[in-house]
C-alpha positions as CSV (number, residue, x, y, z in Angstrom):
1,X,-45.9,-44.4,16.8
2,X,-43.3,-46.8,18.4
3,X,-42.7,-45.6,22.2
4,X,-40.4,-47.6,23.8
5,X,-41.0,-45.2,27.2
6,X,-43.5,-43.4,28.5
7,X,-45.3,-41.8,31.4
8,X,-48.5,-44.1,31.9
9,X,-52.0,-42.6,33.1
10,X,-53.3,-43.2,36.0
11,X,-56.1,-45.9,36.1
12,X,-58.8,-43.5,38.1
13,X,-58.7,-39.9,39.0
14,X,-60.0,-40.7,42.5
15,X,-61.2,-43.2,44.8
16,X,-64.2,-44.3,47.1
17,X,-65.0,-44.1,50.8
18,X,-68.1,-45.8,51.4
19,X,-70.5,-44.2,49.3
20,X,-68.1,-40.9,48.8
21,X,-65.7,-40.4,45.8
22,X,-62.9,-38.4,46.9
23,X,-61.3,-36.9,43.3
24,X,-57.7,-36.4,43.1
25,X,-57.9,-33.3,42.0
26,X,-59.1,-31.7,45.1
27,X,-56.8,-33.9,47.1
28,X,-54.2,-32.1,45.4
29,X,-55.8,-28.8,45.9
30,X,-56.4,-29.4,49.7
31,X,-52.5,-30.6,50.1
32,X,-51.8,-27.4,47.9
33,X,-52.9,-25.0,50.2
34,X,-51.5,-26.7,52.9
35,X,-48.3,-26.3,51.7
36,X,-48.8,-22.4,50.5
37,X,-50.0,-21.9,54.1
38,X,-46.7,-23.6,55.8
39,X,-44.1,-22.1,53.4
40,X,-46.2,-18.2,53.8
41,X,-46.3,-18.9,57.8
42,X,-42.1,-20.0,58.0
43,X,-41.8,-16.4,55.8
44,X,-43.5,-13.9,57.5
45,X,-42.1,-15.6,61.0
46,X,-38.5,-15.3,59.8
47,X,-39.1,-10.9,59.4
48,X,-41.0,-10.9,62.6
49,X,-44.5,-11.6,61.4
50,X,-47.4,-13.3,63.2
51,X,-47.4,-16.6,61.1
52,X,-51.2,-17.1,63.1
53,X,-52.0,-14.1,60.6
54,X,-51.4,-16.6,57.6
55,X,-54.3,-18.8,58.5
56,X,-56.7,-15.7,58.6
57,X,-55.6,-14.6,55.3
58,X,-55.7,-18.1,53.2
59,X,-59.4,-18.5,54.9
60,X,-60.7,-16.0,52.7
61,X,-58.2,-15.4,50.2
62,X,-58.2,-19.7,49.2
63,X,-61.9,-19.9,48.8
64,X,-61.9,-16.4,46.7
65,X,-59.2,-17.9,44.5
66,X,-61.2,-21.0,43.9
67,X,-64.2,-19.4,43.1
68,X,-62.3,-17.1,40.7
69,X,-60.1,-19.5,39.0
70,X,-63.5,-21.3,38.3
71,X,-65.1,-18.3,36.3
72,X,-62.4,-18.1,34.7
73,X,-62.9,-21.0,33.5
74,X,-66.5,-21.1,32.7
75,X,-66.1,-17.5,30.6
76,X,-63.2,-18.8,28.8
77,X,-64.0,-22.5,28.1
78,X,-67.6,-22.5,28.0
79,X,-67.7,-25.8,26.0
80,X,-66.0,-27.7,28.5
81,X,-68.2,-27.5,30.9
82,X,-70.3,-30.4,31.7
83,X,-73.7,-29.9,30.5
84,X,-75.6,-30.1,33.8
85,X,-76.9,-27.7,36.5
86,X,-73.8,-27.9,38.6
87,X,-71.4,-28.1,35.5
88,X,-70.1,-24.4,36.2
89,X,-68.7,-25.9,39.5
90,X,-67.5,-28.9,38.6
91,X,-63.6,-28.1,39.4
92,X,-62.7,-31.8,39.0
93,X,-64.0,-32.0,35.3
94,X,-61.6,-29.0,33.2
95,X,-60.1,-27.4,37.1
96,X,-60.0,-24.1,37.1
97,X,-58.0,-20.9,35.6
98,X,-55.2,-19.9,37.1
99,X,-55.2,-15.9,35.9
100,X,-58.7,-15.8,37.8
101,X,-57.6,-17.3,40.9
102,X,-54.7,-15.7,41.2
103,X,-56.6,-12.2,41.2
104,X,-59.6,-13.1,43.0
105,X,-57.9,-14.5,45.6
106,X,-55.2,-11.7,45.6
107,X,-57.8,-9.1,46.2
108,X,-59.6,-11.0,48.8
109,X,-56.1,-11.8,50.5
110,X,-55.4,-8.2,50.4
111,X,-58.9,-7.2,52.2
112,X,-58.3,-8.9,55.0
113,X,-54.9,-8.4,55.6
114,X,-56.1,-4.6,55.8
115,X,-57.5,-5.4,58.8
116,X,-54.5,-6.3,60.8
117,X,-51.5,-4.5,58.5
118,X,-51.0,-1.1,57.4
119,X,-49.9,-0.8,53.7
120,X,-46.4,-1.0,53.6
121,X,-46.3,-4.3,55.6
122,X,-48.5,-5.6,53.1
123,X,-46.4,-5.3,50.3
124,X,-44.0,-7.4,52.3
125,X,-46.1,-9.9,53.2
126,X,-47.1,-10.7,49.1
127,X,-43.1,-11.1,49.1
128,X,-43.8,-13.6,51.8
129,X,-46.3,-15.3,50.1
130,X,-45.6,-15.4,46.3
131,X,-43.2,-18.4,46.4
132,X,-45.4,-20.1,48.5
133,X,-48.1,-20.1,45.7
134,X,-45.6,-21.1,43.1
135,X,-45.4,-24.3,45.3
136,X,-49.2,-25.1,45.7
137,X,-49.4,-24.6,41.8
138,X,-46.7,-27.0,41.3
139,X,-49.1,-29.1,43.8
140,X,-52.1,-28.8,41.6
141,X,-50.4,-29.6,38.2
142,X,-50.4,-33.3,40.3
143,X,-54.5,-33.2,39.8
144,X,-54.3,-32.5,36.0
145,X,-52.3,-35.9,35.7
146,X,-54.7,-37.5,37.3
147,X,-57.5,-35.9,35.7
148,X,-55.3,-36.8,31.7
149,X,-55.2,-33.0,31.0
150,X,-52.7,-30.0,30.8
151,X,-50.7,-32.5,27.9
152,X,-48.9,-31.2,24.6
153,X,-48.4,-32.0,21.6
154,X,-47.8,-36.1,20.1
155,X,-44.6,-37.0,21.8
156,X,-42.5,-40.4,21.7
157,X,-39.7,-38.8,24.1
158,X,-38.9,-41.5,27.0
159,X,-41.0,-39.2,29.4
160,X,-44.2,-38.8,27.1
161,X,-47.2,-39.2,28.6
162,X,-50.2,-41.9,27.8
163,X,-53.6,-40.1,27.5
164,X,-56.1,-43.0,27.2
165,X,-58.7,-42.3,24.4
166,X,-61.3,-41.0,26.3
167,X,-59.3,-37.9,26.9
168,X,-57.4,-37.2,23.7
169,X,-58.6,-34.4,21.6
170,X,-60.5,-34.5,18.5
171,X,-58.1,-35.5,15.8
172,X,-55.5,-37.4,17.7
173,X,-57.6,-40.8,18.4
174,X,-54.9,-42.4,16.8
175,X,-51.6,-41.1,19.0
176,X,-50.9,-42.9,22.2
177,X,-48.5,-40.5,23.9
178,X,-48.3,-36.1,24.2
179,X,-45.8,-34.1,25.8
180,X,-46.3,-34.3,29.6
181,X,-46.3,-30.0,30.2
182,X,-48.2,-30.6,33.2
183,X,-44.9,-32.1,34.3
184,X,-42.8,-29.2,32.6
185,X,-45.0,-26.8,34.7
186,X,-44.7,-28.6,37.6
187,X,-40.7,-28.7,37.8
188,X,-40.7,-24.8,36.6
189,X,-42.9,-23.9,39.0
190,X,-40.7,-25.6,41.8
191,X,-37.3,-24.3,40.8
192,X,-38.5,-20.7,40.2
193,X,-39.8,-21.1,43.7
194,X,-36.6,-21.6,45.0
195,X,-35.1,-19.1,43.0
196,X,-37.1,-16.2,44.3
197,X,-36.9,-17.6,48.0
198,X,-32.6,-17.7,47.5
199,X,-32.8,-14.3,45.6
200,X,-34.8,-12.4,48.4
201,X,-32.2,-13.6,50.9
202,X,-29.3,-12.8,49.0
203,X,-30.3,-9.8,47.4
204,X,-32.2,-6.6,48.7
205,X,-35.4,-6.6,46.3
206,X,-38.0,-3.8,47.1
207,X,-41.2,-4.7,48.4
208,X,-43.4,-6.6,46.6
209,X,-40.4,-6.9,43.9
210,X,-40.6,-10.7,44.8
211,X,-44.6,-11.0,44.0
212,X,-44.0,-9.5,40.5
213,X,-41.1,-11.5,39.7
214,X,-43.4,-14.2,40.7
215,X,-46.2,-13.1,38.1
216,X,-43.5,-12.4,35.4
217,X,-41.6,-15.7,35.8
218,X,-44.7,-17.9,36.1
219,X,-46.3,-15.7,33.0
220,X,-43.0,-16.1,31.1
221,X,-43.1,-20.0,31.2
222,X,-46.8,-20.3,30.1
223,X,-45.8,-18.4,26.7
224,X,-44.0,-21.6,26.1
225,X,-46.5,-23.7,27.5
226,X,-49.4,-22.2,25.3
227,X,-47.4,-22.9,22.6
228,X,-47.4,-26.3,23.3
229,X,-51.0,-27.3,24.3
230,X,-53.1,-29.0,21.7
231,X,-56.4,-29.2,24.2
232,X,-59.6,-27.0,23.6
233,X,-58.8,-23.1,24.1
234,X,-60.6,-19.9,22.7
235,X,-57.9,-18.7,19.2
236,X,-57.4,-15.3,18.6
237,X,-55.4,-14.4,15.7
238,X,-54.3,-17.9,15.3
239,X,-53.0,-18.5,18.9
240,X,-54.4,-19.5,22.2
241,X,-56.4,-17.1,24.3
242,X,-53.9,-17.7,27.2
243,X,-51.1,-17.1,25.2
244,X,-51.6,-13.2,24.6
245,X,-52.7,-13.1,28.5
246,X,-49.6,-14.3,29.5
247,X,-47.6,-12.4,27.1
248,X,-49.1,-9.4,28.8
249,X,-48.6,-10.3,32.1
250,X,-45.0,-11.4,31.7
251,X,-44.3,-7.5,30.3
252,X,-46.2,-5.7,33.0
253,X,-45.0,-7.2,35.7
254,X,-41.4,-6.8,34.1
255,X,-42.5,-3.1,34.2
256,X,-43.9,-3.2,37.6
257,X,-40.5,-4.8,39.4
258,X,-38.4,-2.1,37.6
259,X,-41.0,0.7,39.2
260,X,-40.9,-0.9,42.1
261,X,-36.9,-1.2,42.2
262,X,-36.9,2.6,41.0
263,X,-39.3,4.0,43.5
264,X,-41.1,5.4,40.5
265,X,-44.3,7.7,41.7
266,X,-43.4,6.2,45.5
267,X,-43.7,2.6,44.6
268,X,-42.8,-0.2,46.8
269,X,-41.1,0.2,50.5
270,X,-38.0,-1.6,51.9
271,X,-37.7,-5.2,52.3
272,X,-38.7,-6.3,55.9
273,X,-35.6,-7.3,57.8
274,X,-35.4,-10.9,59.3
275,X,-35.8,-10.8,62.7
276,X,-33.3,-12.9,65.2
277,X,-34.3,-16.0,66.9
278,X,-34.1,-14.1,70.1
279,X,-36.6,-10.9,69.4
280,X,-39.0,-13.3,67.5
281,X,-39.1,-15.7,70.3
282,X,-41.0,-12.7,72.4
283,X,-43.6,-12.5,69.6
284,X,-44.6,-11.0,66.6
285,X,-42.9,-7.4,65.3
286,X,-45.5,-6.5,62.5
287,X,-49.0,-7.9,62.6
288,X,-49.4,-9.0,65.7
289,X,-53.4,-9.7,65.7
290,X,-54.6,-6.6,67.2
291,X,-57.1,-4.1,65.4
292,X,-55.1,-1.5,63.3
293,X,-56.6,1.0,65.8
294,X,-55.5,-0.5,69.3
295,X,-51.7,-1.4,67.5
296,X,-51.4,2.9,66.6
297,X,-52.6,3.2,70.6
298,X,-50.1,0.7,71.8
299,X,-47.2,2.4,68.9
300,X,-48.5,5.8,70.5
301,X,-47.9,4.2,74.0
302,X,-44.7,3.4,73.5
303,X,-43.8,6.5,71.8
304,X,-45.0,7.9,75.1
305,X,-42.8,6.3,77.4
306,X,-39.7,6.6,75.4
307,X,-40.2,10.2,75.9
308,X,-40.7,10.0,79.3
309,X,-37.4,7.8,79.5
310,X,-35.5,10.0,78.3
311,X,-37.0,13.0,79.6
312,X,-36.1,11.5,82.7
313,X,-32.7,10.7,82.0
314,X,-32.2,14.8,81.3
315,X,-33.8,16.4,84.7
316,X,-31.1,16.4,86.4
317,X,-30.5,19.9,88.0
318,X,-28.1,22.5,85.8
319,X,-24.8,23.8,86.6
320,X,-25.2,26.7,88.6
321,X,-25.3,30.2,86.6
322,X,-22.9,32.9,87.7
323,X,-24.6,35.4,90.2
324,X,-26.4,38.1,88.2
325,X,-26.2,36.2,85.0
326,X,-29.9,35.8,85.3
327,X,-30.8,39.2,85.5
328,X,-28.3,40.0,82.8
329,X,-30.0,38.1,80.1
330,X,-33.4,39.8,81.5
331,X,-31.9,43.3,80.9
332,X,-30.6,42.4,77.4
333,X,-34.0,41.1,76.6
């Protein structure tokens, strides 16, 4: 194969400090969540959120997704796992699955959020946060170039990428150069992140109609993708495990945004409104930190003085009655 341009690899996957390796890989994931965090915290702000609660939630709900997206990993791939005690958590040799991550950290982010938002402000705030994962995603596809994985079939396009031996699969010894869909992900992932984020602001989408358009779009492109990947993966009926997972994922989250748009069986509330400069500059509007308990006392507290407001603002004394009119109704009665 004559390729007159390609994409080269990179010489290492990591470097050393001292006596440490750092792997590129989990310098990606590192800057990955930093980024999901920043993007999640400027989101919830903007519709009156406390971006502190951010940080509380990626605490848990990171870590979970790690931890998930590894055993998805291990159950699926079992064979690519090194063959030593810690091989089940070696994240910088195969990474990790993204449909297990995604869940596991879902469900943990959920939990804790619980503690400081009632129901319906969580559905808005997995609208805040769903483009912000499309970005750290786009973040981590950076550590599968390094680590010469997530490639395609042989390519000799001007923007194919080298695989040095080492990593090509069985069969393809002989090709120099694969299609880069690390780098097809990568750009998806980006612009459908900016998609959702323009779409929310210009249209009025039903809480958490953003998350599932996030889980249908990034399902939708890894159809393609999975029809593209030539690395090791579990075949059912002649296609890639992934492939059907995606496929399924894509259609219910298809069905889920049109529930959720519909209001079928009470699904989904009202997008949160952003909140002006001026009102958020005062502090939070919807998770403001306290305990779900002391927020209903301090809701039930002001729900108490309005009252009072206005019952104040109706004593004053009423017009006078005609004489006699008093005892007139008393008779009637």
């Amino acid at each position: 194969m004559n390729v007159l341009a390609s994409i080269p690899s990179p010489p290492t996957n990591g470097f050393h400090i001292g006596p440490l390796f750092f792997h590129a890989y989990g310098i990606c994931y590192v800057v990955a969540v930093a980024a999901a965090i920043l993007i999640s915290r400027r989101r919830w702000a903007r519709v009156g959120g406390d971006p502190e609660l951010i940080y509380e939630v990626a605490m848990w709900g990171f870590p979970a997704g790690l931890v998930g997206g590894r055993i998805y990993f291990d159950i699926t791939t079992p064979s690519q796992m090194p063959q030593h005690w810690w091989g089940p958590f070696a994240i910088w040799t195969g990474g990790l699955g993204i449909w297990g991550g995604v869940a596991a950290g879902a469900a943990v982010g959920w939990w804790r959020a619980s503690k400081r938002l009632g129901h319906d402000d969580r559905l808005r705030l997995m609208d805040a946060v769903g483009p912000a994962l499309l970005v750290a995603q786009a973040i981590g596809r950076i550590g599968n170039y390094f680590n010469q994985e997530l490639f395609g079939a042989p390519s000799s396009l001007p923007w194919a990428l080298q695989i040095s031996p080492a990593h090509r699969p069985p069969g393809y010894l002989h090709v120099p150069t694969f299609e880069p869909t690390f780098l097809y992900e990568l750009i998806w992932d980006l612009s459908l992140a900016v998609f959702l984020m323009l779409l929310a602001r210009r249209v009025r989408i039903r809480a958490p109609g953003v998350f599932a358009l996030y889980v249908a779009g990034y399902s939708g492109f890894r159809i393609f993708e999975e029809t593209q990947r030539i690395d090791y993966s579990q075949y059912i009926l002649g296609m890639r495990l992934n492939f059907f997972i995606a496929t399924i994922l894509c259609l219910l989250a298809l069905a889920w945004f049109v529930a959720i748009q519909r209001g079928w069986r009470g699904w989904g509330v009202e997008p949160a409104e952003p909140v002006p400069d001026s009102v958020r500059a005062a502090g939070p509007t919807r998770g403001i930190g306290l305990p779900r308990a002391a927020a209903a006392a301090v809701s039930a507290a002001a729900g108490v003085s309005a009252s009072a407001s206005a019952g104040g603002r109706g004593s004053a004394k009423p017009p006078p009655q005609p004489p006699g009119s008093r005892g007139r109704r008393r008779r009637r009665r």
